[in-house]
C-alpha positions as CSV (number, residue, x, y, z in Angstrom):
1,X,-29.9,-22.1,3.5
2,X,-29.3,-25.0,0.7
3,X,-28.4,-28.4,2.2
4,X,-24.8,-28.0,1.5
5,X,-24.4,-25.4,3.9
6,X,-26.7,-27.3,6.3
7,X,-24.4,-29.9,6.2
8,X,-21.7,-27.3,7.3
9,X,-23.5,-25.6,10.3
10,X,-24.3,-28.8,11.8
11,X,-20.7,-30.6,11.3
12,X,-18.7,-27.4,11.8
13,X,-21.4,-24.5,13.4
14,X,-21.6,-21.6,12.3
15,X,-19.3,-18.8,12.8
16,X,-19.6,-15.3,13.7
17,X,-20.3,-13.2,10.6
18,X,-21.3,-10.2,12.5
19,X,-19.6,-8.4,15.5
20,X,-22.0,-7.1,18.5
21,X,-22.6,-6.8,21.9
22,X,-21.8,-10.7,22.8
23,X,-18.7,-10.9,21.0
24,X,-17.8,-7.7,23.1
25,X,-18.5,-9.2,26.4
26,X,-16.4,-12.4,25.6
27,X,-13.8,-10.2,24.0
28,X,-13.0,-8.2,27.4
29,X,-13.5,-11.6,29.2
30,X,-10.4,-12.8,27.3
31,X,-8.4,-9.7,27.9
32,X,-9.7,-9.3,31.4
33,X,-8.1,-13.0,32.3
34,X,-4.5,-13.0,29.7
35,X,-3.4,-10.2,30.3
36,X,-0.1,-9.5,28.6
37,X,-0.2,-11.9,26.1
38,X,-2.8,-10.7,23.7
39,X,0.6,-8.7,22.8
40,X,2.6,-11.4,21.8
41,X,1.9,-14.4,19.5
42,X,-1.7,-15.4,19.7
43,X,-3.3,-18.6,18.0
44,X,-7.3,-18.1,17.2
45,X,-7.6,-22.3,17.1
46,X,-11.0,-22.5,14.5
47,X,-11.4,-18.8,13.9
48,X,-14.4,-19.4,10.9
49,X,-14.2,-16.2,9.1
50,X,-11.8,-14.2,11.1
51,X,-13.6,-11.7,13.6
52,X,-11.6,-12.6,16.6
53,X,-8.6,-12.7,14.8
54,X,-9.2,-9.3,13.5
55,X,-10.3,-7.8,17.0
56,X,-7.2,-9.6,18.8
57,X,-4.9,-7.8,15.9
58,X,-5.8,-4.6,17.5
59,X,-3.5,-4.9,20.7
60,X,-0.6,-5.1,18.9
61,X,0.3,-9.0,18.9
62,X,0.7,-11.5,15.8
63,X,-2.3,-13.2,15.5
64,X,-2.5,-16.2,13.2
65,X,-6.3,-17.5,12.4
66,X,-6.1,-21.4,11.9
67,X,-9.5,-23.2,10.5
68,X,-10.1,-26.2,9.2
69,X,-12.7,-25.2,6.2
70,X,-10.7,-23.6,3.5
71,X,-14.2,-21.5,2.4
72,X,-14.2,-19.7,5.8
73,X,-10.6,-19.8,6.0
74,X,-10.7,-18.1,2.4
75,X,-12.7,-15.4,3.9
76,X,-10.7,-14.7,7.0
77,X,-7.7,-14.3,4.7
78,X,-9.3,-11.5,2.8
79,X,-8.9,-8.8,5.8
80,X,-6.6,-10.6,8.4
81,X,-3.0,-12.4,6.1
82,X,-1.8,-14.8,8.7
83,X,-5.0,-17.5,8.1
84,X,-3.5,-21.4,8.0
85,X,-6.2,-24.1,7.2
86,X,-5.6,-26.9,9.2
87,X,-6.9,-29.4,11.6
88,X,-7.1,-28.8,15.3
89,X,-5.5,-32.2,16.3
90,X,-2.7,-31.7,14.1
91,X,-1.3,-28.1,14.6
92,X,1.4,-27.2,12.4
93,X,3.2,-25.2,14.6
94,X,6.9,-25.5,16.8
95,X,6.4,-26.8,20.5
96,X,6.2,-23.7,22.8
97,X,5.4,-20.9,20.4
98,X,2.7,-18.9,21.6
99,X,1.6,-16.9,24.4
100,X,-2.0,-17.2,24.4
101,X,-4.3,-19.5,22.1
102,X,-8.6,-19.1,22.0
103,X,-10.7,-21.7,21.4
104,X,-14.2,-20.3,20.7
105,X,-16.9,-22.6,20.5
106,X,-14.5,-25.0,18.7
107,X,-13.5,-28.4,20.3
108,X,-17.0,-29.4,20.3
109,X,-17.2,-30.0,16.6
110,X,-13.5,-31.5,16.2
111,X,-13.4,-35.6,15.8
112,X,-10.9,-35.7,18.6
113,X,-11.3,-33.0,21.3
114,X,-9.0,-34.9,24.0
115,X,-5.8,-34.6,21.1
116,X,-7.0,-31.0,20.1
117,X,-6.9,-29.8,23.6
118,X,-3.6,-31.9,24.1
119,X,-2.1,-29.8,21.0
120,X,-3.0,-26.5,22.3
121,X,-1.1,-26.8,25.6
122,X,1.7,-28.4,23.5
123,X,2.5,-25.2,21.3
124,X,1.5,-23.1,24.3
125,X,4.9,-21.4,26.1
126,X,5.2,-22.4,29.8
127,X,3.0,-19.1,31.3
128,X,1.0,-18.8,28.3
129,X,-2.9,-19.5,28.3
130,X,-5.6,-21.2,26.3
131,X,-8.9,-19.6,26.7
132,X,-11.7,-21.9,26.0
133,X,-15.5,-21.3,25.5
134,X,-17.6,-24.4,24.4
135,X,-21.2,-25.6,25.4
136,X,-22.7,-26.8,28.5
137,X,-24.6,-29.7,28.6
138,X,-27.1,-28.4,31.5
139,X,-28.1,-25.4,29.2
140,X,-31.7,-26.0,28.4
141,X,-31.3,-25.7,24.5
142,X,-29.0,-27.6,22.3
143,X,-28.4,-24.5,19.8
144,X,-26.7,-26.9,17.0
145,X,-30.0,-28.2,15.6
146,X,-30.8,-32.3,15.7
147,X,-30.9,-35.2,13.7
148,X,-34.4,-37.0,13.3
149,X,-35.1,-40.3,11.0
150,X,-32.2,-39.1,9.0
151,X,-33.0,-34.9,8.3
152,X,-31.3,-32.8,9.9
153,X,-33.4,-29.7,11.5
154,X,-31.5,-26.2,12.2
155,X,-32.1,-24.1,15.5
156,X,-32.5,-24.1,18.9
157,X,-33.7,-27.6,20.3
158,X,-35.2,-27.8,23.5
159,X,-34.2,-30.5,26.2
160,X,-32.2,-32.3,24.2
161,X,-28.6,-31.7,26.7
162,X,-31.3,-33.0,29.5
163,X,-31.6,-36.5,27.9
164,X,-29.6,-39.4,29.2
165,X,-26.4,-39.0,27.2
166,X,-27.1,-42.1,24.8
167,X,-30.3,-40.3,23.6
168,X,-28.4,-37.1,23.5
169,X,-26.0,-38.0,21.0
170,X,-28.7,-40.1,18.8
171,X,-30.1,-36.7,18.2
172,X,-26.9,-34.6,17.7
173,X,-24.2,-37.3,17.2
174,X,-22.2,-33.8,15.0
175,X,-21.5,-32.0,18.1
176,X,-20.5,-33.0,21.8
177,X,-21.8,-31.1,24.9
178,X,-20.1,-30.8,27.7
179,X,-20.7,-31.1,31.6
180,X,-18.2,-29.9,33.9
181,X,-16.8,-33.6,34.5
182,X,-16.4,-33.9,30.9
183,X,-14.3,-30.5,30.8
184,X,-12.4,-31.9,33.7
185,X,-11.4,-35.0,31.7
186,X,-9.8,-33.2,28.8
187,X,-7.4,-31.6,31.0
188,X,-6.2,-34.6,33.2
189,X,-3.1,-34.9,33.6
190,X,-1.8,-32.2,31.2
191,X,1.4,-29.6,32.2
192,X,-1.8,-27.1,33.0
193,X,-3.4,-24.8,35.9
194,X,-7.0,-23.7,36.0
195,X,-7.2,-19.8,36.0
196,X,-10.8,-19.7,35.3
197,X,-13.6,-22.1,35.1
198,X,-17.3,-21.0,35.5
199,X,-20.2,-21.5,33.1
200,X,-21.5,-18.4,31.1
201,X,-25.1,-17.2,29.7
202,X,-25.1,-15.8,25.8
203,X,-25.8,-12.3,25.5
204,X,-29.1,-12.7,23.0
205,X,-28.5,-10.1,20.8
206,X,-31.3,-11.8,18.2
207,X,-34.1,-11.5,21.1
208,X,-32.9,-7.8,21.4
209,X,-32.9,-7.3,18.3
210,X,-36.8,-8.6,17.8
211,X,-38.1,-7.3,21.6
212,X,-35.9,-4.5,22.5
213,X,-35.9,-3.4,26.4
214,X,-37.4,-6.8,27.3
215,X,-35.1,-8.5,25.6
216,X,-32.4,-6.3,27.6
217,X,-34.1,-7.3,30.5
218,X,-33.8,-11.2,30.2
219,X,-29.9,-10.8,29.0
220,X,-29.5,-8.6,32.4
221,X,-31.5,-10.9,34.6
222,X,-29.8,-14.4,32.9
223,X,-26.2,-13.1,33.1
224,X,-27.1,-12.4,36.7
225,X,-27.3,-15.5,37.5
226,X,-23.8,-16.3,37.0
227,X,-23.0,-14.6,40.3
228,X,-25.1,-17.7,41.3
229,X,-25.2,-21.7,41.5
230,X,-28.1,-21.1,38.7
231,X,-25.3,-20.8,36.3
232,X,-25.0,-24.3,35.7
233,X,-28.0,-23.6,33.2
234,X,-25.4,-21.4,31.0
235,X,-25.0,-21.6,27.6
236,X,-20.8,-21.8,27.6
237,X,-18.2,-23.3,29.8
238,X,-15.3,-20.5,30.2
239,X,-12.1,-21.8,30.8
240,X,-9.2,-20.5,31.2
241,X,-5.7,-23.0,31.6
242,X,-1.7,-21.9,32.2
243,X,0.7,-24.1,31.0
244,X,3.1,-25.1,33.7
């Protein structure tokens, strides 16, 4: 990876270039809590190089893929034609124009997640939903790399979401974490209600991918324990709002 495109994958993350079994799980959580709407107009808010926009397009609905980096937004537009690069806190769209808008591991790198999550439930219709996934602050990794004496160092990082929040963000001042208080405050006092709102474990499709049936095994044990108060140690928040 060349320092350019470091720079990229810590400001802006890195995107989904290939579709497997994780994205299918979150996929059927979003049609399992909007029902409806994925057949009307549907906003992917930061969609990288399209996947969710293309897999939405399938139940029938106009899906437009808005991303702020014109490279990946280049890319999206090669197999899905409604792709507008734009900022999240500035959406260029009417007041009241869509039925259901995801947010996929998005707000965390935007410079101003209380106005981007103001702007989705602005051009949401009253009934329609924002689905939001984003990272937890009590999972035990911080999966966006870190900043140390100036270089900035890819992968997984242990601890790091367990520091006090000062020392947290000296390390990975390009992306903000989240604690369910935090998600809390972004929502205050907006036209919203809370459909769902739990935490979520990945599905590890790497670890498969190297170990096989034991890697199976610790994506079956960890996504048990969302049935249980150990899923505060998730990866994701999974929220789901209703405009009002």
């Amino acid at each position: 990876m060349t320092n350019r495109n470091f720079d990229k994958a810590a400001l802006r993350g890195e995107p989904s270039y290939v579709w497997r079994a994780g994205q299918d799980r979150r996929l059927q959580m979003i049609l399992d809590t909007t029902g409806e709407r994925v057949r009307g107009r549907v906003l992917e808010n930061g969609c990288g190089v399209g996947m969710y926009v293309e897999k939405l397009s399938a139940f029938g609905g106009k899906v437009v893929g808005l991303e702020f980096d014109f490279e990946r937004g280049a890319e999206a537009h090669t197999n899905s034609p409604h792709i507008v690069n734009a900022a999240g806190e500035h959406l260029p769209f009417p007041t009241e124009s869509y039925d259901l808008i995801l947010s996929h591991e998005v707000v965390e790198h935007v410079q101003d997640d209380r106005v981007a999550v103001t702007e989705m439930v602005r051009v949401l219709k009253p009934g329609g939903r924002a689905v939001i996934f984003c990272p937890n602050r009590g999972y035990p990794f911080e999966t966006h790399g870190i900043y140390w004496r100036g270089k900035y160092y890819f992968g997984n990082k242990p601890l790091v979401n367990w520091l006090p929040r000062r020392w947290r963000d000296k390390l990975a001042p390009h992306v903000k974490v989240y604690s369910p208080k935090d998600m809390r405050k972004l929502f205050i006092n907006l036209p919203i209600s809370t459909i769902e709102q739990t935490v979520v474990f990945g599905a590890y499709d790497n670890i498969i991918a190297r170990y096989g049936f034991l890697g199976r095994v610790l994506r079956a044990a960890l996504q048990l324990l969302e049935r249980t108060p150990l899923r505060v140690l998730g990866l994701s928040h999974f929220w789901v709002v209703e405009k009002i």
